[in-house]
C-alpha positions as YAML, in Angstrom:
chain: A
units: angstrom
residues:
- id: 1
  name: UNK
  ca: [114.12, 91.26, 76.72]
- id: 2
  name: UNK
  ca: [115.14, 88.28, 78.39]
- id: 3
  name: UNK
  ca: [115.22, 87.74, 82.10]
- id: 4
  name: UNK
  ca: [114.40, 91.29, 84.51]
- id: 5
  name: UNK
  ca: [112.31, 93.32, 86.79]
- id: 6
  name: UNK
  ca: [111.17, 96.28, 85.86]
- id: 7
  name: UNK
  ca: [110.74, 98.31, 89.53]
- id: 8
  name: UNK
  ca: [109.12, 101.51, 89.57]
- id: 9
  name: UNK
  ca: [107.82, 104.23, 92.07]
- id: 10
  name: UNK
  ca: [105.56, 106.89, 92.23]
- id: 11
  name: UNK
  ca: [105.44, 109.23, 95.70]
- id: 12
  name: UNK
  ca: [102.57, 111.83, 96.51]
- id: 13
  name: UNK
  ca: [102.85, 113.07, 100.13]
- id: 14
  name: UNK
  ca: [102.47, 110.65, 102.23]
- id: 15
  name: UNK
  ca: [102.01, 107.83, 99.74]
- id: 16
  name: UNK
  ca: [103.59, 105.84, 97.94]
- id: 17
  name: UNK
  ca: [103.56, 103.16, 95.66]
- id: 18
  name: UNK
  ca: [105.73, 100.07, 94.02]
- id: 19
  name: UNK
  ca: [105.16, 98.27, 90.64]
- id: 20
  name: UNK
  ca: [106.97, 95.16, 90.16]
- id: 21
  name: UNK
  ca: [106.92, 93.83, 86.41]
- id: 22
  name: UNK
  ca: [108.81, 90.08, 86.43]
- id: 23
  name: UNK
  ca: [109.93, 88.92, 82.58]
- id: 24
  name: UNK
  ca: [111.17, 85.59, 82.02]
- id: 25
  name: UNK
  ca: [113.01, 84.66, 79.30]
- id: 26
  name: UNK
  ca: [111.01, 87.84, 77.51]
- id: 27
  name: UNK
  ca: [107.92, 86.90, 78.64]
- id: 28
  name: UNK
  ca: [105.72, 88.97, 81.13]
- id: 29
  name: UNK
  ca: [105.20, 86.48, 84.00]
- id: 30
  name: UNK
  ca: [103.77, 88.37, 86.48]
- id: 31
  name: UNK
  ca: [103.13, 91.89, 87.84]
- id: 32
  name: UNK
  ca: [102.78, 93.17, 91.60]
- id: 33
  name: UNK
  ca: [101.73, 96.57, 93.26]
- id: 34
  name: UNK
  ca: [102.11, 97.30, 97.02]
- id: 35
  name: UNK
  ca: [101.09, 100.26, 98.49]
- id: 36
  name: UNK
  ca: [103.70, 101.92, 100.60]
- id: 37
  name: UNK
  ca: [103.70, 104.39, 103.64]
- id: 38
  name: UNK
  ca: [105.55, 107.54, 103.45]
- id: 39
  name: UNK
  ca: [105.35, 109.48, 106.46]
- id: 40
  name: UNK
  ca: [108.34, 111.68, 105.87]
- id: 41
  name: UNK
  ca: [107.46, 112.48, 102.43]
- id: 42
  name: UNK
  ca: [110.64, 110.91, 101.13]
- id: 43
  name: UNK
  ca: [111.13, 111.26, 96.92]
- id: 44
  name: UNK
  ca: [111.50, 108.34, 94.58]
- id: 45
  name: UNK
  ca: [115.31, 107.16, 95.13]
- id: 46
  name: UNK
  ca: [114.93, 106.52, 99.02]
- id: 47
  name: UNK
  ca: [111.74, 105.15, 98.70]
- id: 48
  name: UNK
  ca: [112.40, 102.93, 95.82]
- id: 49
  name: UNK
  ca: [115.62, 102.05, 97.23]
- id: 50
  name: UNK
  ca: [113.96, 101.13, 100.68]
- id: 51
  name: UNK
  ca: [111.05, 99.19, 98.98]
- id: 52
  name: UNK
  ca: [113.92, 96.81, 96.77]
- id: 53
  name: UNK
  ca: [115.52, 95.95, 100.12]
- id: 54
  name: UNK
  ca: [112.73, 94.99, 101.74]
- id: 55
  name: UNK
  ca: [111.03, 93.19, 98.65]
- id: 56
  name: UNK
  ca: [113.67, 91.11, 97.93]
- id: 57
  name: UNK
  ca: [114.87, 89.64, 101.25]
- id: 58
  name: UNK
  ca: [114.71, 86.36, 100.90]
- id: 59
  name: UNK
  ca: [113.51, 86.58, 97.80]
- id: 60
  name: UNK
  ca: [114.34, 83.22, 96.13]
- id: 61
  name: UNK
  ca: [115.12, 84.35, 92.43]
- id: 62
  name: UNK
  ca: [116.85, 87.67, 92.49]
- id: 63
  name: UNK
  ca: [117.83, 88.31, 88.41]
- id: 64
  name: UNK
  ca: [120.31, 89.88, 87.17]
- id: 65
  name: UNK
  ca: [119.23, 92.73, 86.00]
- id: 66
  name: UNK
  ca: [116.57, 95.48, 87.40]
- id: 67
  name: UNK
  ca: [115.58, 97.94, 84.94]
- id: 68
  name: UNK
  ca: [114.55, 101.00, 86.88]
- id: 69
  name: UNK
  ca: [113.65, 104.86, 86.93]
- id: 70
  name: UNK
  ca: [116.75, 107.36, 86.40]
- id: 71
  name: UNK
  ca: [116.47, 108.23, 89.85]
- id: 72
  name: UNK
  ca: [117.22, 104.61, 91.12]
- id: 73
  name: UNK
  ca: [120.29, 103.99, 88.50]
- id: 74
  name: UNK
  ca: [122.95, 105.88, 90.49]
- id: 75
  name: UNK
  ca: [122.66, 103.38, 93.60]
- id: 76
  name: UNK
  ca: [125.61, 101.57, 94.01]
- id: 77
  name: UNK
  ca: [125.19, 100.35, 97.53]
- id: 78
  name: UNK
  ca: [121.88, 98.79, 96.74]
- id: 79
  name: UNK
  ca: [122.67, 97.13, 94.01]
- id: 80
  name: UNK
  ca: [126.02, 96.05, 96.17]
- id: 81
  name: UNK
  ca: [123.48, 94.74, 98.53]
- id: 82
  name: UNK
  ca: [121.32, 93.22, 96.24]
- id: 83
  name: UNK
  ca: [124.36, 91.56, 94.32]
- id: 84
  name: UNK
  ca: [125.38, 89.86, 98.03]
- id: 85
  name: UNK
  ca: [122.13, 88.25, 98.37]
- id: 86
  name: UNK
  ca: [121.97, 86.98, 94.70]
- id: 87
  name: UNK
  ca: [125.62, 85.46, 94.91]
- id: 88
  name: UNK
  ca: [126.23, 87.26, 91.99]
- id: 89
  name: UNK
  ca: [126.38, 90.56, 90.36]
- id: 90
  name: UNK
  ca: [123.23, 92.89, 89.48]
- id: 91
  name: UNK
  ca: [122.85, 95.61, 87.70]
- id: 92
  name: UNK
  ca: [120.28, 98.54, 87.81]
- id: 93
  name: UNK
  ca: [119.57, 99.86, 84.87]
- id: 94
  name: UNK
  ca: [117.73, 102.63, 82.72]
- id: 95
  name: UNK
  ca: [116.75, 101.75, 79.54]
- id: 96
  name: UNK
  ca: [116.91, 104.68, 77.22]
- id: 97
  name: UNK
  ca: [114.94, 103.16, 74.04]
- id: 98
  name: UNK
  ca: [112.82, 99.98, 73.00]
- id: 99
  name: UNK
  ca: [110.96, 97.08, 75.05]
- id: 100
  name: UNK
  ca: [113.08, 97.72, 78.28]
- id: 101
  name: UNK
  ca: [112.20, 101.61, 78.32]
- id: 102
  name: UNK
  ca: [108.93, 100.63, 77.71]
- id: 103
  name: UNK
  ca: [108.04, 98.16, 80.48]
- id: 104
  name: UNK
  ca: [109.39, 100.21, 83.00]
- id: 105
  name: UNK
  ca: [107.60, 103.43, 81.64]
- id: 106
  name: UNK
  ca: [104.17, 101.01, 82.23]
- id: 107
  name: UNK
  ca: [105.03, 100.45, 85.69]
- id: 108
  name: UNK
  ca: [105.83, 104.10, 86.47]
- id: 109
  name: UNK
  ca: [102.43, 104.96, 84.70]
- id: 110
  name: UNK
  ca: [100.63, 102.05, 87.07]
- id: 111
  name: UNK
  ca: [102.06, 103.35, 89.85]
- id: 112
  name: UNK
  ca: [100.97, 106.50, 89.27]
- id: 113
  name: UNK
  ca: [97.38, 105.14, 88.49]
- id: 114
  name: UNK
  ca: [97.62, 103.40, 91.50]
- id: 115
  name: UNK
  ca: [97.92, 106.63, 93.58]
- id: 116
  name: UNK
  ca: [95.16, 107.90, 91.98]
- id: 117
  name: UNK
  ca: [92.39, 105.27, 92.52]
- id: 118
  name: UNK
  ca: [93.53, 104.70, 96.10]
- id: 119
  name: UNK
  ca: [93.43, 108.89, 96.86]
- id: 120
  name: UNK
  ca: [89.56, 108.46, 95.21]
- id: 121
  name: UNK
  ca: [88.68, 105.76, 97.76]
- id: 122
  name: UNK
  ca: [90.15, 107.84, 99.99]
- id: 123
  name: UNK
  ca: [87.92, 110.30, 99.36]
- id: 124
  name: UNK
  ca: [84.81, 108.30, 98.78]
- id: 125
  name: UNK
  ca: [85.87, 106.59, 102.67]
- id: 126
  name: UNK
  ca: [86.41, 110.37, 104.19]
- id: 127
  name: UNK
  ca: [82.65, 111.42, 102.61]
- id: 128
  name: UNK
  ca: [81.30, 108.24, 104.33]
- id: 129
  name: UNK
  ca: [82.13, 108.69, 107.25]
- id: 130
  name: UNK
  ca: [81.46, 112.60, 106.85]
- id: 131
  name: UNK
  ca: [78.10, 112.00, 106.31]
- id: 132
  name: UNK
  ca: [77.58, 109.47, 109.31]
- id: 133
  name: UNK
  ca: [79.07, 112.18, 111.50]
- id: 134
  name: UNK
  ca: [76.87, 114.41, 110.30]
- id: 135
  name: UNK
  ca: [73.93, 111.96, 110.33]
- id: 136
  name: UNK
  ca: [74.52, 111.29, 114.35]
- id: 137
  name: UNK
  ca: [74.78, 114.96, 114.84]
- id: 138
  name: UNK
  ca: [71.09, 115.60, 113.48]
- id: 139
  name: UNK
  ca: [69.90, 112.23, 115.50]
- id: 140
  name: UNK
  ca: [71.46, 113.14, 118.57]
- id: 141
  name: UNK
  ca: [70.71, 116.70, 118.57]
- id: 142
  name: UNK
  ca: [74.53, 118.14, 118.75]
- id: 143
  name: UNK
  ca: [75.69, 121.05, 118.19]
- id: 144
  name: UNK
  ca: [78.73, 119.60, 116.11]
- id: 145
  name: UNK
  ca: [79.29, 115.79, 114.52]
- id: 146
  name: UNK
  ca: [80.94, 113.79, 117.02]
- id: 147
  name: UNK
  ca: [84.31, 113.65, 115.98]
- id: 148
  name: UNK
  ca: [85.40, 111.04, 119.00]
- id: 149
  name: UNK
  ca: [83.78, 108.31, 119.44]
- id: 150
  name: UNK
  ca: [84.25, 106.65, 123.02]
- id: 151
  name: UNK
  ca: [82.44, 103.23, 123.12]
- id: 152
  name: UNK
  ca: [82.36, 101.04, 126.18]
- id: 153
  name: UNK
  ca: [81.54, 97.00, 126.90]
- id: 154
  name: UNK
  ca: [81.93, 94.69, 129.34]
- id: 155
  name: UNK
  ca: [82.74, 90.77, 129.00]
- id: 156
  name: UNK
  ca: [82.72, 88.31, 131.70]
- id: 157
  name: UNK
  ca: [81.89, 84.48, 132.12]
- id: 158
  name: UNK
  ca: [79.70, 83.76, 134.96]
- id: 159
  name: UNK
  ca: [81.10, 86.86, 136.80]
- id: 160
  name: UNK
  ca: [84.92, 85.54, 136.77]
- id: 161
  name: UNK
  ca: [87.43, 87.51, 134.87]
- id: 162
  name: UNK
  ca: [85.39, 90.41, 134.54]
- id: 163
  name: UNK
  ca: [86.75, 93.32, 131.70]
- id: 164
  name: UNK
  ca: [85.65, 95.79, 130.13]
- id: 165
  name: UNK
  ca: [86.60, 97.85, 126.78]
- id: 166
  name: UNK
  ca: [87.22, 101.52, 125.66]
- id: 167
  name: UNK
  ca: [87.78, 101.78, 121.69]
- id: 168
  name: UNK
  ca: [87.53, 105.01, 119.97]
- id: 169
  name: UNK
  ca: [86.36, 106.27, 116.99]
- id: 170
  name: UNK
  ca: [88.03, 109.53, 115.37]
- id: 171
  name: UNK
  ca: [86.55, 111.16, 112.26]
- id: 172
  name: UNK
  ca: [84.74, 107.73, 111.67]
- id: 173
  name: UNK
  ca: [87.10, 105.42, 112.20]
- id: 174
  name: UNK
  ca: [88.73, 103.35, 114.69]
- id: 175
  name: UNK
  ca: [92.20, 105.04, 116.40]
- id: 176
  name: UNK
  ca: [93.33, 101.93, 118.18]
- id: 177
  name: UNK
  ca: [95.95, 103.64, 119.36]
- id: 178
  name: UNK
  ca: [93.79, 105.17, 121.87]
- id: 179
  name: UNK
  ca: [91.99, 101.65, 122.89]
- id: 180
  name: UNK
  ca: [91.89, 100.98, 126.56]
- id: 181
  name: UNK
  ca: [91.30, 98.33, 128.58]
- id: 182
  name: UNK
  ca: [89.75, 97.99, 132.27]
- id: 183
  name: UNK
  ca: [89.85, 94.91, 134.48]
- id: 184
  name: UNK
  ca: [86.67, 95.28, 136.64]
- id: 185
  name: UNK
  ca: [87.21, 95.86, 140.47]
- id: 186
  name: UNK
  ca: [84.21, 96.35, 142.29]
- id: 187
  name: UNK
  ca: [81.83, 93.48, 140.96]
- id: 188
  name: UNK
  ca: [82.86, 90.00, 142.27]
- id: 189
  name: UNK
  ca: [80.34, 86.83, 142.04]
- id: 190
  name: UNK
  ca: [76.97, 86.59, 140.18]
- id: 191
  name: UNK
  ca: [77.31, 88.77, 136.81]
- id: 192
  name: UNK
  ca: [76.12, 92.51, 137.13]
- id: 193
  name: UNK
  ca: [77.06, 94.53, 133.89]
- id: 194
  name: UNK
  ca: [75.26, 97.68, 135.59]
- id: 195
  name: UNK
  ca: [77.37, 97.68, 137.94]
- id: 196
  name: UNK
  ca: [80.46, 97.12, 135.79]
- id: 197
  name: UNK
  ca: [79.82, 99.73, 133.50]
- id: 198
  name: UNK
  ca: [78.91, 102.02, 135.95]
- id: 199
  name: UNK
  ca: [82.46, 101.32, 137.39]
- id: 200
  name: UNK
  ca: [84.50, 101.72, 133.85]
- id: 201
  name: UNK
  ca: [82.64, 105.04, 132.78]
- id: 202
  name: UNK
  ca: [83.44, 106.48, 136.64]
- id: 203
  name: UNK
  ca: [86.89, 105.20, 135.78]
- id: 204
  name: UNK
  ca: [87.07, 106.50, 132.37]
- id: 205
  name: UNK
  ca: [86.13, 110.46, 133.98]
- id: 206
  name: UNK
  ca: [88.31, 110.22, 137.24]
- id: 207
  name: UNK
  ca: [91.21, 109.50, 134.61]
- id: 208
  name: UNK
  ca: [90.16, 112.99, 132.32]
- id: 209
  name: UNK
  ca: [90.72, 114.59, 135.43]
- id: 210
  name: UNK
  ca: [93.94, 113.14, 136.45]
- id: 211
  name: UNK
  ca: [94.96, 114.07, 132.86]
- id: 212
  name: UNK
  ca: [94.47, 117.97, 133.44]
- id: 213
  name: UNK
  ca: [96.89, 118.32, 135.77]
- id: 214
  name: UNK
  ca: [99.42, 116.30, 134.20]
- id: 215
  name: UNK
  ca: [102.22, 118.06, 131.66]
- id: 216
  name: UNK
  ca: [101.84, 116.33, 128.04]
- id: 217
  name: UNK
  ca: [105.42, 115.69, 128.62]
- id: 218
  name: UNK
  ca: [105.45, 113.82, 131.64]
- id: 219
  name: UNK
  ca: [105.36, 109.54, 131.06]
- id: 220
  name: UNK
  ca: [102.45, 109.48, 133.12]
- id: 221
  name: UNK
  ca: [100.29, 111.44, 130.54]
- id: 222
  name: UNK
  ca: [97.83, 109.68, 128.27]
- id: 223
  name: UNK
  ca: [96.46, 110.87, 125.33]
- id: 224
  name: UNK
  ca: [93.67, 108.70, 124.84]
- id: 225
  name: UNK
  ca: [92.39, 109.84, 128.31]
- id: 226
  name: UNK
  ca: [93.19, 113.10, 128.00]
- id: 227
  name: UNK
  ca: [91.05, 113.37, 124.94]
- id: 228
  name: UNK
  ca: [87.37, 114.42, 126.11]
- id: 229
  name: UNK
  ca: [84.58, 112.32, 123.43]
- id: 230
  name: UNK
  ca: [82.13, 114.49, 121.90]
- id: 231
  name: UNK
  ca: [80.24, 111.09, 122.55]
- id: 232
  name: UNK
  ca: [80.05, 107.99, 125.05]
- id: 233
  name: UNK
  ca: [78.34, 104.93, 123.32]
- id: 234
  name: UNK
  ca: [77.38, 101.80, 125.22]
- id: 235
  name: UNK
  ca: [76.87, 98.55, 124.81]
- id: 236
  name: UNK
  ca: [72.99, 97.85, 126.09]
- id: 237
  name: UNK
  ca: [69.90, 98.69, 126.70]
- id: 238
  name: UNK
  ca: [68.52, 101.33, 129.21]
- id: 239
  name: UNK
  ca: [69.62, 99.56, 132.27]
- id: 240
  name: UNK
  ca: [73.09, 100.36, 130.68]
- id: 241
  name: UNK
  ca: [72.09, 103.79, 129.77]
- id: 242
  name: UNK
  ca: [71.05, 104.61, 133.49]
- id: 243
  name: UNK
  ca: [74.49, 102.90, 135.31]
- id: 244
  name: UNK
  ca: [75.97, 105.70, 132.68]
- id: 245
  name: UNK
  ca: [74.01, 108.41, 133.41]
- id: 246
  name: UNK
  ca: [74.73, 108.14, 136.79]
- id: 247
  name: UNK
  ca: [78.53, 107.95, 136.32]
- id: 248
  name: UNK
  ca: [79.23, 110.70, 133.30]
- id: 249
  name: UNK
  ca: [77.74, 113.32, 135.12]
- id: 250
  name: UNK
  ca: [80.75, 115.26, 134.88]
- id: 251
  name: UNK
  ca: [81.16, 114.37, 131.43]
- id: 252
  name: UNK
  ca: [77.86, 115.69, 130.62]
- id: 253
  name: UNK
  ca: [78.04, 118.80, 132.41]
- id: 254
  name: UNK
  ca: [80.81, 119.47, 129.64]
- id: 255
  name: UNK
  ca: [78.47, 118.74, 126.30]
- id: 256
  name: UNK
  ca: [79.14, 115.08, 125.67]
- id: 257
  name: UNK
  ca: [75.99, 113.50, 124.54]
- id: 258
  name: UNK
  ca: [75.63, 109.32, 125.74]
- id: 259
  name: UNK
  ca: [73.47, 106.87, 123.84]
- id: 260
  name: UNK
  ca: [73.26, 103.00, 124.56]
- id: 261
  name: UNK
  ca: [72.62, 100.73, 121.93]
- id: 262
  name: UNK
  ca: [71.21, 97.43, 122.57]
- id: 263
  name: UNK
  ca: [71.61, 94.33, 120.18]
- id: 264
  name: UNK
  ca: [68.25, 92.71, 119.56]
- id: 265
  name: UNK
  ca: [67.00, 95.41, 117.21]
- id: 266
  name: UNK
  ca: [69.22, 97.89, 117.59]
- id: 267
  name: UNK
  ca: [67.48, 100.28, 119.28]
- id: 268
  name: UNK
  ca: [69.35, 103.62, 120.37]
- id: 269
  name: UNK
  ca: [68.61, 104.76, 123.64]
- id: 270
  name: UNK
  ca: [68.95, 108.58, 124.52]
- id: 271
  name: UNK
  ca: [68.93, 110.60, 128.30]
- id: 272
  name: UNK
  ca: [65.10, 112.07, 129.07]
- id: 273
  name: UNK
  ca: [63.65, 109.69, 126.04]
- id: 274
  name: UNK
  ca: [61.02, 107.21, 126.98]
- id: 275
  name: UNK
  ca: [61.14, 105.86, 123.30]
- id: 276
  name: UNK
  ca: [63.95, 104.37, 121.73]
- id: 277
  name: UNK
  ca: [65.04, 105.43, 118.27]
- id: 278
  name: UNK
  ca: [65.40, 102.86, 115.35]
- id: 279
  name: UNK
  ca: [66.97, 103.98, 112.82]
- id: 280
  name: UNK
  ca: [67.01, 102.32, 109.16]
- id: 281
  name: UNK
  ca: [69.58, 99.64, 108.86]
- id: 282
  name: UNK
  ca: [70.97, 101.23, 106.00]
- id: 283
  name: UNK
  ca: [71.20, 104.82, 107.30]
- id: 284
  name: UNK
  ca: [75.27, 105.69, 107.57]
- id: 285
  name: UNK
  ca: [74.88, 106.99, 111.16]
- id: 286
  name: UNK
  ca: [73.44, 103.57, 112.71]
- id: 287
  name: UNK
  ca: [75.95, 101.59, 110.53]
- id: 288
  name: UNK
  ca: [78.91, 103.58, 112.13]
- id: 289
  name: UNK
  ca: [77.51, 102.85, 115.53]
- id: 290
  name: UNK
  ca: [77.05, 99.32, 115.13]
- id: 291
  name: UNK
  ca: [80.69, 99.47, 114.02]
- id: 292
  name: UNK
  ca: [81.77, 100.85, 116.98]
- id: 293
  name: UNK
  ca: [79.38, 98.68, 119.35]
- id: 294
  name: UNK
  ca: [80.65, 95.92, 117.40]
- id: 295
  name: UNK
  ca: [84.78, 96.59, 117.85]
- id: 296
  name: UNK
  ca: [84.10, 97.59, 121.41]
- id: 297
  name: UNK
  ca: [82.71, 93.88, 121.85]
- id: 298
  name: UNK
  ca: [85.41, 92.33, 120.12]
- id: 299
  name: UNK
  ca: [88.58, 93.89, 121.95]
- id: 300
  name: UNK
  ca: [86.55, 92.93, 125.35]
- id: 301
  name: UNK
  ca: [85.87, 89.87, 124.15]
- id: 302
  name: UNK
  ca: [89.59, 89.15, 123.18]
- id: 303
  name: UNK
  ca: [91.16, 90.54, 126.73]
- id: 304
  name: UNK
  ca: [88.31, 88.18, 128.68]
- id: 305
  name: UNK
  ca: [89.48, 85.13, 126.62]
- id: 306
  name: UNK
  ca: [93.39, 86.33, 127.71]
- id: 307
  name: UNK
  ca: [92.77, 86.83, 131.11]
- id: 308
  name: UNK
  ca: [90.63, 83.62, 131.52]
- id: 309
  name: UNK
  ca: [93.14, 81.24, 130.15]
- id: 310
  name: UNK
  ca: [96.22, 82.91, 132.13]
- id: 311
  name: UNK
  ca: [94.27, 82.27, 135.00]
- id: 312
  name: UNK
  ca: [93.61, 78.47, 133.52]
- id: 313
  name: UNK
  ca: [97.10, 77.96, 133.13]
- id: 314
  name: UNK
  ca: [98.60, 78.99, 136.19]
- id: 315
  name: UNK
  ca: [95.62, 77.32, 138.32]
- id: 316
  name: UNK
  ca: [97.15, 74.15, 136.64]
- id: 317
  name: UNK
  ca: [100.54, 74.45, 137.57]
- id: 318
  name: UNK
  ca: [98.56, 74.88, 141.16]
- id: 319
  name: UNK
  ca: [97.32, 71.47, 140.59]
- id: 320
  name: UNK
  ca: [100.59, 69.56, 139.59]
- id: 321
  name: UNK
  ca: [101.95, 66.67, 141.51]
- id: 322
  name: UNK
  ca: [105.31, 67.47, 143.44]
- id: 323
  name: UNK
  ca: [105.00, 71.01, 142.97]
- id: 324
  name: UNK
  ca: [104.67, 73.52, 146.15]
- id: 325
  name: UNK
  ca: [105.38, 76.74, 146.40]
- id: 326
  name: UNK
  ca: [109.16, 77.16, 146.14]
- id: 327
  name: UNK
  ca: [109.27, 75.03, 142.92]
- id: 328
  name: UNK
  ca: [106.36, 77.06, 141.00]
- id: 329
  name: UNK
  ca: [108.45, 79.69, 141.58]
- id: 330
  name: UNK
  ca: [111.80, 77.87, 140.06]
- id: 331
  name: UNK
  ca: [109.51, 76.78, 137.11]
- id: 332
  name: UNK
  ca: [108.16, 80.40, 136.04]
- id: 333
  name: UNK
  ca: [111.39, 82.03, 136.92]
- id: 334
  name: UNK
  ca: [112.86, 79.39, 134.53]
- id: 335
  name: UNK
  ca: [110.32, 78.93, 131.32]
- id: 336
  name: UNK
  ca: [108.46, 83.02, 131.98]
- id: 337
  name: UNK
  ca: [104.96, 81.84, 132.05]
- id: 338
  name: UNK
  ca: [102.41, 78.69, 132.27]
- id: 339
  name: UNK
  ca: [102.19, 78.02, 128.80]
- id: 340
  name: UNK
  ca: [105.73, 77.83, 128.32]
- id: 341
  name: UNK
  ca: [106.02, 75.16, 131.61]
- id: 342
  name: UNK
  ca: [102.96, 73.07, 130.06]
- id: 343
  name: UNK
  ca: [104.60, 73.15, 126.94]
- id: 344
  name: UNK
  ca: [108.17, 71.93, 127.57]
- id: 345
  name: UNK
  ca: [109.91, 68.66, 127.32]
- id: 346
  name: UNK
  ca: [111.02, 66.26, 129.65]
- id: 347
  name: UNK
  ca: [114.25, 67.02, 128.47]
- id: 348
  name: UNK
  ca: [113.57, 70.82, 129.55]
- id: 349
  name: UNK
  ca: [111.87, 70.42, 132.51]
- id: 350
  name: UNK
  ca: [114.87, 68.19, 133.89]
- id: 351
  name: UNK
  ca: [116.66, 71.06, 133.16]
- id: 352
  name: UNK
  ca: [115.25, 73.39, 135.56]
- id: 353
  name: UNK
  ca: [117.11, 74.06, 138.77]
- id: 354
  name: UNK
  ca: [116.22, 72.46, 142.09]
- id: 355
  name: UNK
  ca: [113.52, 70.15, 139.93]
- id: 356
  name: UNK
  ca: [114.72, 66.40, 141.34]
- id: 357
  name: UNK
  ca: [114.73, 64.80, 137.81]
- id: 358
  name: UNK
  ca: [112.29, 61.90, 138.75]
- id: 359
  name: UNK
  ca: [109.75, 64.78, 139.53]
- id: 360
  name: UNK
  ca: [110.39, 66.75, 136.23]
- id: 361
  name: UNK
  ca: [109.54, 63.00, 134.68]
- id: 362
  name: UNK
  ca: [106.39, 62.92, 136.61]
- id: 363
  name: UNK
  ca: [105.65, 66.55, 135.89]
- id: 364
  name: UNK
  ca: [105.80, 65.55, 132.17]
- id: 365
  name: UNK
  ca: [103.90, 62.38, 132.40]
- id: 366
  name: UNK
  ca: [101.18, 63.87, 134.04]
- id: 367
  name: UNK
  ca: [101.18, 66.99, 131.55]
- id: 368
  name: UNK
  ca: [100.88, 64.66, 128.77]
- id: 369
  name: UNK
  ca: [98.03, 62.69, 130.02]
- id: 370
  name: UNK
  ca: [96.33, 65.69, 131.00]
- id: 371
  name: UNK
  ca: [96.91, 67.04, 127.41]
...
């Protein structure tokens, strides 16, 4: 066979995938699959053609021949393209009869298989999380599974930097698209998450009803807050629970059901019950939940840390020698942020306008030090 890839593609809907059979000097050296997004249901030529693009830009050993499906062969501008980056000419081929036709029949058939055992996990995931929806639903007493998920937590470090999180769960999984992010306003000094979350969840309603009144065509219209959560999960214990209560009242009034889950044993805490529930560690419902609880904790987690060293940073360039006011300004107007001032050269900083050069020198001597 000598030296080719064999490149094929199989579409179904919304999915797609690529096979990628490498033979050296007729040997099979290696074979790669990559799943592939298809939103707009595209068929095999502008799919394939799209995936050969993309999978061989910069790709260091381009050969000289591609074997492909039929409906790849007729594509002169790709294989124009593909010839440019090479340096020299390549040809896409079908292979009507022996080894040739025969690899690239393979791929197409792994491709194909490759549809199939991802559209079965697929499945198996969708049942999953089908049957923790439906799980909550008999815990919590609902009349319907709660499709949307709307799980709150807040992060701070000795009371400074204070945030909170919104992620949401849809159908069981996470639609980070509709993540949100809070920085606390209300709750200054000593820590006080009851307060905190009493302030995001009043936060979180007061935007649903800006949202009614707002056209879903206007740029000031959210989605994620327009959405109304069949339930609101929080992070904690019944402290938690109560700041809540007292702040979803509206929410409630409407049919969505609030639960707290604390950490330690992860014990769910409902409105009107003295008890906690514990549910089995294994049961589908708590496992979702923890998910949730879990996420939630992480994207707070992640915007404290951000917030927390911005604030490090510029408090630094506060602290510099020979630098007032005026020439803070100069320095983020020149570099765009802290890190990119701590970060520069001596070379750079001499560089920036209205800096006296002996001063960018000391700026940089006394960045390195403190580095």
């Amino acid at each position: 066979m000598g030296t080719l890839d064999a490149v094929a593609v199989a579409v179904d809907g919304k999915d797609a995938n690529a096979q990628v059979f490498q033979v050296r000097d007729g040997v099979l050296s290696d074979r790669q699959s990559f799943y592939l997004a298809n939103e707009t249901e595209r068929g095999v030529a502008e799919v394939g053609e799209e995936f050969m693009l993309q999978y061989y830009t910069g790709h260091m050993s381009i050969p000289a021949l591609l074997v492909v499906q039929r409906d790849l062969a007729e594509r002169e501008a790709l294989a124009d393209a593909l010839a440019s980056r090479r340096g020299g000419p390549v040809r896409l081929r079908v292979a009507e009869r022996g080894s040739k036709r025969q690899i690239v029949e393979l791929a197409e058939r792994n491709a194909r298989l490759a549809l199939d055992q991802e559209r079965l996990r697929a499945e198996r995931r969708r049942q999953s999380r089908m049957e923790a929806l439906e799980g909550l639903q008999q815990v919590l007493g609902l009349d319907v599974p709660p499709v949307r998920i709307e799980c709150f937590d807040i992060s701070n470090l000795g009371g400074t930097n204070t945030v909170a999180s919104m992620v949401v769960f849809e159908g069981g999984a996470p639609k980070k698209a509709d993540y949100r992010r809070f920085k606390i306003r209300t709750v200054e000094g000593a820590p006080d998450d009851y307060a905190a979350m009493g302030e995001v969840l009043g936060r979180r309603f007061a935007h649903w009803e800006r949202q009614l009144d707002i056209s879903p065509h206007d740029p000031a219209y959210d989605a994620s807050f327009a959405a109304l959560p069949n339930l609101v999960l929080i992070d904690g214990g019944r402290g938690q629970l109560a700041a809540g209560l007292a702040e979803l009242r509206g929410f409630r009034e409407r049919g969505v059901a609030i639960a707290s889950l604390a950490k330690r044993v992860e014990e769910l805490f409902l409105p009107g019950r003295r008890a906690p529930l514990v549910l089995d560690h294994s049961t589908p419902a708590l496992q979702l939940l923890q998910r949730a609880r879990d996420e939630a904790h992480r994207f707070a987690i992640t915007h404290h840390r951000s917030r927390r060293d911005r604030a490090m940073r510029s408090s630094l360039l506060d602290e510099l020698p020979g630098v007032g006011p005026a020439r803070k300004r100069a320095l983020l107007a020149h570099f765009g942020s802290p890190e990119a001032v701590v970060a520069a050269s001596s070379e750079e900083l001499q560089a920036v306008p209205g800096l006296p050069a002996k001063v960018a020198r000391e700026l940089h001597g006394y960045l390195h030090r403190a580095g």
